[in-house]
C-alpha positions as CSV (number, residue, x, y, z in Angstrom):
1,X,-7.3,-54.2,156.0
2,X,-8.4,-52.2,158.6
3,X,-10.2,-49.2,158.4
4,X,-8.1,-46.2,158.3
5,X,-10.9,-43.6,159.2
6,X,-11.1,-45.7,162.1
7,X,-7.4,-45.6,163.3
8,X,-7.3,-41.5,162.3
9,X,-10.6,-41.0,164.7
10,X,-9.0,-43.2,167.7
11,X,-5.5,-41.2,167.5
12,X,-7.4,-37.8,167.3
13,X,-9.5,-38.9,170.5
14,X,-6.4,-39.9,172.6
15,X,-3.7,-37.2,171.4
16,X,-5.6,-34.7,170.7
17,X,-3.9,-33.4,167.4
18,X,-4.6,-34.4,163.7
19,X,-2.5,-37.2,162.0
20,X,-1.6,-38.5,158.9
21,X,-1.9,-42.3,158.2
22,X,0.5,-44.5,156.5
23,X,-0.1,-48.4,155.8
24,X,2.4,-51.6,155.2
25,X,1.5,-54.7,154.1
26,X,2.1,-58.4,155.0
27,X,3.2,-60.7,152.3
28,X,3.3,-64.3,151.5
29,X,6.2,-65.7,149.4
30,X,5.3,-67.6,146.5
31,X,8.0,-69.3,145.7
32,X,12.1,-69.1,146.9
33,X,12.7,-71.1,150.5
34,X,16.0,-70.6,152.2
35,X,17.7,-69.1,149.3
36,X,18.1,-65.6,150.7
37,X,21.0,-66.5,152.5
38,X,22.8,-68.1,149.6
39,X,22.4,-64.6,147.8
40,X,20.1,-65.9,145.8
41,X,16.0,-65.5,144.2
42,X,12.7,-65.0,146.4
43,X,9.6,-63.8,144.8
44,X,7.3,-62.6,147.5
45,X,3.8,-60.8,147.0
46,X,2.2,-58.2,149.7
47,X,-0.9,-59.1,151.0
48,X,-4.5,-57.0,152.0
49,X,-3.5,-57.8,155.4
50,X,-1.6,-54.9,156.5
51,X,-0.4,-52.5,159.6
52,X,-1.4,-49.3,159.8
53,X,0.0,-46.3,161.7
54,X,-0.7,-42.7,163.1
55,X,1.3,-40.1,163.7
56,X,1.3,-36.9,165.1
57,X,4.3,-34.5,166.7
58,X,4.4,-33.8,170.3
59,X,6.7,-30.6,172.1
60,X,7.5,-32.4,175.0
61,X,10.2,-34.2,173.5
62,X,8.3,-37.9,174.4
63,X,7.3,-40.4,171.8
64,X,4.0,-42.1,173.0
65,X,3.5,-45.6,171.3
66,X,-0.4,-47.0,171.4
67,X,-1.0,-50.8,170.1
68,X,-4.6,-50.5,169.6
69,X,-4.3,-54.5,168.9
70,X,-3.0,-54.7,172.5
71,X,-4.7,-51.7,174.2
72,X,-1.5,-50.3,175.6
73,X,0.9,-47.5,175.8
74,X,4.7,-46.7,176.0
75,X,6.5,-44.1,176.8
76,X,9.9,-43.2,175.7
77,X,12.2,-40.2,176.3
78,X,13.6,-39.0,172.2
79,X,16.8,-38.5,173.9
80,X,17.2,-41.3,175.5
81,X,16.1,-43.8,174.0
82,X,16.8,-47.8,174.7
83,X,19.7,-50.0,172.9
84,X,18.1,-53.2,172.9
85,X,14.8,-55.4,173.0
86,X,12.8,-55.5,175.8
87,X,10.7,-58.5,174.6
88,X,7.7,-56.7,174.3
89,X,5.6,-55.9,171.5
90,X,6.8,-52.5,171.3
91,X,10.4,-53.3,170.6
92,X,9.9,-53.1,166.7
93,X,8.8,-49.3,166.5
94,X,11.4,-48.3,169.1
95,X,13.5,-50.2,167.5
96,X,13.5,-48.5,163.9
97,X,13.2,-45.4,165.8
98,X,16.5,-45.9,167.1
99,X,18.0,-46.6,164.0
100,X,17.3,-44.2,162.5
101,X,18.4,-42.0,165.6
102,X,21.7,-44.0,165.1
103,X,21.9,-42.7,161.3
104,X,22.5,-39.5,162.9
105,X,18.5,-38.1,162.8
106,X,17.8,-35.8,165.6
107,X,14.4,-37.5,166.9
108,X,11.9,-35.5,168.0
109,X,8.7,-36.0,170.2
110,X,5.4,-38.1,168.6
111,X,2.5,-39.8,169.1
112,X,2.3,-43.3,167.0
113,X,-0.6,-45.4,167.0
114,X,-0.5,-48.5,165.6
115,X,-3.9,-51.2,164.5
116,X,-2.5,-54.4,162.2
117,X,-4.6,-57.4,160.9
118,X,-1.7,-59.7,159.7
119,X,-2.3,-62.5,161.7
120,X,0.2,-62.8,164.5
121,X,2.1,-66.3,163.9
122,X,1.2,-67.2,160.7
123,X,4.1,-66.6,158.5
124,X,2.8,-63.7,156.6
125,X,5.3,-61.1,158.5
126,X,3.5,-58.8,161.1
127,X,6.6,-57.8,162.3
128,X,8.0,-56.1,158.9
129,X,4.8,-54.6,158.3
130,X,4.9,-52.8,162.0
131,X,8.8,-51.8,160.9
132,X,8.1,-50.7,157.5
133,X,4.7,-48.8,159.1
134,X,6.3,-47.0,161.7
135,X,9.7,-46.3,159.2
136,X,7.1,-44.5,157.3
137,X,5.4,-42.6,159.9
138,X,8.4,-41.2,162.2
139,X,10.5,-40.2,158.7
140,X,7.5,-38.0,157.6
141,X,7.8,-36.7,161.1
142,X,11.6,-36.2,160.8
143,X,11.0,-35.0,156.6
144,X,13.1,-37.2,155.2
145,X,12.5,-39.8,152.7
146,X,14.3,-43.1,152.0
147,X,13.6,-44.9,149.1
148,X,12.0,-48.1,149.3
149,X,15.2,-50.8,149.2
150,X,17.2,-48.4,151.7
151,X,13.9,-48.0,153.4
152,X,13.6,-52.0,153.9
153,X,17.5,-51.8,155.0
154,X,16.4,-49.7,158.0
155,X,14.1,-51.9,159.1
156,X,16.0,-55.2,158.8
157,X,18.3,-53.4,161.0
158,X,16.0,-53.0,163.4
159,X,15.1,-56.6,163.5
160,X,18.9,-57.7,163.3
161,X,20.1,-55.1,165.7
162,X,17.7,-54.2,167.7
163,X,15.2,-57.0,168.3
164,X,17.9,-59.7,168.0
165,X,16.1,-61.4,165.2
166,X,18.5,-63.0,162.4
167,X,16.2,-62.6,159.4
168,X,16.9,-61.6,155.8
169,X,15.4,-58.7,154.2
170,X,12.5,-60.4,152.3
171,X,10.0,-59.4,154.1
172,X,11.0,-55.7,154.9
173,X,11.4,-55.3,151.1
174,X,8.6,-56.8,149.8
175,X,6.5,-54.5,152.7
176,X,8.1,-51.2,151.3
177,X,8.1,-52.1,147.2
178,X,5.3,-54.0,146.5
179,X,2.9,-53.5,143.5
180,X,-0.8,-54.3,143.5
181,X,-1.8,-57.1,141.2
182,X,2.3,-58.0,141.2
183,X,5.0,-60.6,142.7
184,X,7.9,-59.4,142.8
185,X,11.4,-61.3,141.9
186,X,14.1,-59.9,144.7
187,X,17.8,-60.8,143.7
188,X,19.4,-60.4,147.6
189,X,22.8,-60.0,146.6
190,X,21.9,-57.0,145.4
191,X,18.7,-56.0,145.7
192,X,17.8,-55.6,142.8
193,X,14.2,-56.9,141.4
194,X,11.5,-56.7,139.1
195,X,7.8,-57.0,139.0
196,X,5.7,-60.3,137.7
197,X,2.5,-59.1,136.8
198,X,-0.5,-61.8,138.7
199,X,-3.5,-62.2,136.7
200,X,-6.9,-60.3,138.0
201,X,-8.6,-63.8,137.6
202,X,-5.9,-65.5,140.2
203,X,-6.3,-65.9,143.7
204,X,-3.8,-66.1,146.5
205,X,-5.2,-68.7,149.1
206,X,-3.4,-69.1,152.3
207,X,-3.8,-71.9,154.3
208,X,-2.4,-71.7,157.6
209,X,-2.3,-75.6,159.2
210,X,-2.6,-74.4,162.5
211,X,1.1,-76.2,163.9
212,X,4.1,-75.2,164.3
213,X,6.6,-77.6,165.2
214,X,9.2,-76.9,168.0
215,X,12.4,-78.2,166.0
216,X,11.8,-75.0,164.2
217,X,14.3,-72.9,165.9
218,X,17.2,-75.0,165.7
219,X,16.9,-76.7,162.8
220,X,16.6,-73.5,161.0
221,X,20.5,-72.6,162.6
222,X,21.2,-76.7,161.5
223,X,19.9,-76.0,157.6
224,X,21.8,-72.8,157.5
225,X,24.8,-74.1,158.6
226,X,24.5,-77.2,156.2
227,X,23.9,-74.9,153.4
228,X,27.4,-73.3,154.2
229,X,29.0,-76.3,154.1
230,X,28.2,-77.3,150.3
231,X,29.2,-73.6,149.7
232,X,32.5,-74.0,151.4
233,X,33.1,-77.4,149.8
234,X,32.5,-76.3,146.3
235,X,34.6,-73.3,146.9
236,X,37.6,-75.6,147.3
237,X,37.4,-76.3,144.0
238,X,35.7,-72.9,142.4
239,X,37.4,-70.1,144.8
240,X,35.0,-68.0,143.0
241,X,31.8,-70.0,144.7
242,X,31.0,-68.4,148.1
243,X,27.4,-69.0,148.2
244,X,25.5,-71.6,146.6
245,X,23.9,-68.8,144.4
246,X,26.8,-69.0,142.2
247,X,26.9,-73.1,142.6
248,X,25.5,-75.8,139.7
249,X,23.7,-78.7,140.1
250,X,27.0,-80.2,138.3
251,X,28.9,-78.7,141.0
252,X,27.0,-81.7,143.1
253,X,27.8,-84.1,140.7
254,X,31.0,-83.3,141.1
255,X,32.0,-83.4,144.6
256,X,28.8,-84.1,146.3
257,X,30.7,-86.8,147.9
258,X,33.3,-84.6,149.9
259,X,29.8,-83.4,151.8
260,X,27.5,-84.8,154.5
261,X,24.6,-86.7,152.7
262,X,22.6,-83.7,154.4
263,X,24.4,-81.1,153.2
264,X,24.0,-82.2,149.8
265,X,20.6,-82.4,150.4
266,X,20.5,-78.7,151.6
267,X,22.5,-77.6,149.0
268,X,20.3,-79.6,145.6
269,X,17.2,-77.9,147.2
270,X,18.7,-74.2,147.2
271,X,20.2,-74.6,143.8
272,X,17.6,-76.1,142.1
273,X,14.9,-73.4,143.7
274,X,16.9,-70.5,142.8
275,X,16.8,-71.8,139.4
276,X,12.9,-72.6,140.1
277,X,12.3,-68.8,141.5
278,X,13.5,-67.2,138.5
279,X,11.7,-69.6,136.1
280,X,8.3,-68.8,138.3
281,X,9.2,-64.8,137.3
282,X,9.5,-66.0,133.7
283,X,6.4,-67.9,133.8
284,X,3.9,-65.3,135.6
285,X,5.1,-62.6,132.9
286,X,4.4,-65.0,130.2
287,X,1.4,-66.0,131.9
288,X,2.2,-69.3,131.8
289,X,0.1,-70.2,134.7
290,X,0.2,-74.2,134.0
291,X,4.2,-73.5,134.4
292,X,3.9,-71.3,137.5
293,X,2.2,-74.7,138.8
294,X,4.6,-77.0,138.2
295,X,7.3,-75.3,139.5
296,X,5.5,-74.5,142.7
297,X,4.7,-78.5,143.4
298,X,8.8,-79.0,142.8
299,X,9.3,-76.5,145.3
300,X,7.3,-77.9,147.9
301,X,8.6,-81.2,147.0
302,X,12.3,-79.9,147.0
303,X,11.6,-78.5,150.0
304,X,9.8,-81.3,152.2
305,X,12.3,-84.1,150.8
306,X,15.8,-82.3,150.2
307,X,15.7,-79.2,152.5
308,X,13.3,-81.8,155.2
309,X,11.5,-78.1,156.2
310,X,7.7,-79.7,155.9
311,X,5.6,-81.6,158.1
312,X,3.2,-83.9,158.2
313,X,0.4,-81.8,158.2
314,X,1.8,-79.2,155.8
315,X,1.9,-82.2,153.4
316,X,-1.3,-83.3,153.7
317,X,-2.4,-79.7,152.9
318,X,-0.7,-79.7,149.9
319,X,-2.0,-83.1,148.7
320,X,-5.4,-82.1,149.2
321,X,-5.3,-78.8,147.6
322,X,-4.0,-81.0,144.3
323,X,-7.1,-82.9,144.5
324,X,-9.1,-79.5,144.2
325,X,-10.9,-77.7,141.1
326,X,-9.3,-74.8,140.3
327,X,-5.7,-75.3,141.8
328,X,-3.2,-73.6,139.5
329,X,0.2,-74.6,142.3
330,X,0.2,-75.1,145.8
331,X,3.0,-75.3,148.1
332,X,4.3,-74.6,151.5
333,X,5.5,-71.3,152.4
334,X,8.1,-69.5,154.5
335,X,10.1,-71.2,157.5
336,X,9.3,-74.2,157.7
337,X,8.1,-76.9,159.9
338,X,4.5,-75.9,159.8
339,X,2.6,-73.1,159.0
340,X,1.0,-71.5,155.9
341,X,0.7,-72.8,152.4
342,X,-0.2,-70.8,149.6
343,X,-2.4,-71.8,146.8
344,X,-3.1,-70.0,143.5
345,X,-6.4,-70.7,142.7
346,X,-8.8,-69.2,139.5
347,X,-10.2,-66.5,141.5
348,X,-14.4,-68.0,140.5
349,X,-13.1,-70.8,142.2
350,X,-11.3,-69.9,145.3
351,X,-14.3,-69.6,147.7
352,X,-15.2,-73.3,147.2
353,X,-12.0,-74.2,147.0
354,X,-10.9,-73.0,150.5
355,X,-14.0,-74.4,152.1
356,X,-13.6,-77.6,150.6
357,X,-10.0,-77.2,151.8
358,X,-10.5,-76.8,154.8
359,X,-12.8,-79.8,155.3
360,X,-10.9,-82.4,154.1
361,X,-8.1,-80.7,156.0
362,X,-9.8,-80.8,159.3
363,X,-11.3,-84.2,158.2
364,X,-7.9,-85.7,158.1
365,X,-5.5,-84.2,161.1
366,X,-8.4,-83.0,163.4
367,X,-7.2,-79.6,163.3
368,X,-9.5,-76.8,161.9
369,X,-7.3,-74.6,159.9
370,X,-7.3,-70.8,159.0
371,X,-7.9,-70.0,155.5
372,X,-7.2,-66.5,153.9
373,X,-8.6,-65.1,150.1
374,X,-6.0,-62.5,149.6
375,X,-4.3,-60.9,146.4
376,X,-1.2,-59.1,145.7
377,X,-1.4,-55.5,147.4
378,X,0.7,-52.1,147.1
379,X,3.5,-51.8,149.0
380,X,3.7,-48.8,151.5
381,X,2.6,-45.9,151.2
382,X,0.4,-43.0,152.7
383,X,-3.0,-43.2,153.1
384,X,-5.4,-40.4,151.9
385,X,-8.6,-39.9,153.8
386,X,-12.0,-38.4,152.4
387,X,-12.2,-35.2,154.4
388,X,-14.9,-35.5,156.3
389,X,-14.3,-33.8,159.5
């Protein structure tokens, strides 16, 4: 993470007024693919990658918005602010801004400066982290306070809303709750969750494979829709089935046959990772790290044969972390269709490890990939700073 003396020093020099700083964090997710919008399990972790934001009030009635990732300002009238995305990377602070103008806060004038390190792209959620950052920062402005789940609602708003972007609330939530040194198990039918304490000796590798395939878009809308109609089949028969969170492998056995061969594909990967997600919990409290590991290879086989989300190359990086010392699961993470894996790995180990990784990597596909030592961060929060100005 960043610096936050560093962000506090810039945001005096160009507004001219003291600040206070408050910080949000990326995450990766260990384990739970595509089951948020069956109402089902994720467990997510936040990262040491993380945005930060300055804030400071302003009389003019004006909220100034500084990227110092991007060397640039906007300016926005409080009064007037806009309704909709302007496909620019300012959209997501104005965008919680006017949500929370829309829950009936008066908005007042401020200066925000922004500086994040979550690498843009890479399926570790810069975008949450600049809601949840800037959530933070204008409500300490305003003096209210939201607690963490609502706090994570605001923002998915924003993204859903405002921005245009049809995402669940994983990410926000995990931003705004997260404990250091903890995953944590999200239920998203209701939000409620709990806390799966990650040994000090465990590492969280992430292994970005550098591709992201261009089906990704669509085929996300062509999973979602295929997962909707197991549900709807199964509910034909169990009215009380509306999302496959409430569905059975059984259930599959069952009537599997009244669905498209992909759908039932869809649907055996989201019911067998819920059940997956919440055995992972299990396991990390039990500290039943060999578990943890199998679990995480189903997944990433559920997920690259049943839900067809992997790639090539995302496979590759899976089999050759397995061939590693000190691998304790490996798997690939988020969307799909490229992108990150993560990798727990005995911390002693995890340097070699992702140096070995990423030579063999680059050794098979040609493509030099981007590898992360991270562990399991605090959620948001404000930053204090040694006073020593």
């Amino acid at each position: 993470m960043h610096d936050p003396e560093v962000l506090r020093s810039a945001h005096v020099n160009r507004f001219e007024s003291e600040t206070d700083i408050f910080v949000a964090p990326g995450r990766v997710n260990l384990i739970g693919e595509h089951t948020d919008y069956a109402e089902g399990f994720v467990m997510p972790a936040a990262i040491d990658f993380a945005t930060l934001a300055a804030i400071s009030p302003r009389c003019d009635g004006k909220i100034a918005i500084y990227s110092e990732n991007y060397k640039e300002e906007r300016i926005f009238d409080s009064a007037s602010l806009p309704v909709s995305a302007n496909k620019h990377w300012s959209d997501y602070p104005i965008g919680v801004t006017a949500i929370l103008a829309r829950e009936g806060h008066r908005m007042k004038g401020f200066n925000l400066s922004l500086l994040g390190d979550v690498p843009l792209g890479s399926g570790l959620s810069s975008s949450a982290a600049l809601e949840v950052a800037t959530a933070l920062a204008v409500t300490s402005i305003l003096k209210v306070e939201y607690p963490g789940p609502q706090l994570a609602r605001l923002c998915q708003r924003a993204e859903n809303e405002f921005v245009g972007a049809n995402c669940g609330i994983m990410d926000q939530f995990i931003s705004a709750n997260g404990e250091e040194a903890h995953a944590l198990l999200l239920d998203c039918r209701d939000l409620s969750f709990k806390l799966a304490p990650i040994p000090h000796n465990v590492a969280l590798v992430i292994a970005n494979t550098m591709v992201k395939h261009s089906v990704a878009g669509g085929e996300y809308t062509t999973r979602r829709a295929e997962v909707e109609e197991a549900a709807a089949v199964i509910a034909r028969h169990r009215p009380e089935v509306h999302f496959l969170r409430d569905a059975t492998v059984e259930d599959l056995e069952q009537w599997g046959a009244e669905m498209s061969p992909n759908a039932l594909k869809r649907a055996r990967h989201v019911i067998t990772e819920n059940t997956r997600t919440v055995a992972a919990a299990e396991a990390l409290i039990h500290h039943d790290l060999e578990g943890l590991g199998r679990l995480m290879a189903e997944a990433h086989v559920s997920y690259s044969r049943d839900f067809e989300a992997s790639c090539s190359e995302a496979d590759t990086m899976v089999m050759l972390a397995n061939q590693l010392p000190g691998l304790i699961g490996a798997r690939l993470t988020g969307g799909g269709f490229g992108g990150c894996t993560i990798n727990l790995v005995e911390r002693d180990a995890a340097r070699t490890f992702a140096e070995e990784l990423g030579t063999s990597y680059a050794k098979a596909t040609g493509i030099t990939p981007q590898i992360h030592i991270c562990h399991a961060s605090s959620g948001a929060h404000r930053v204090t700073l040694a006073l020593s100005h």
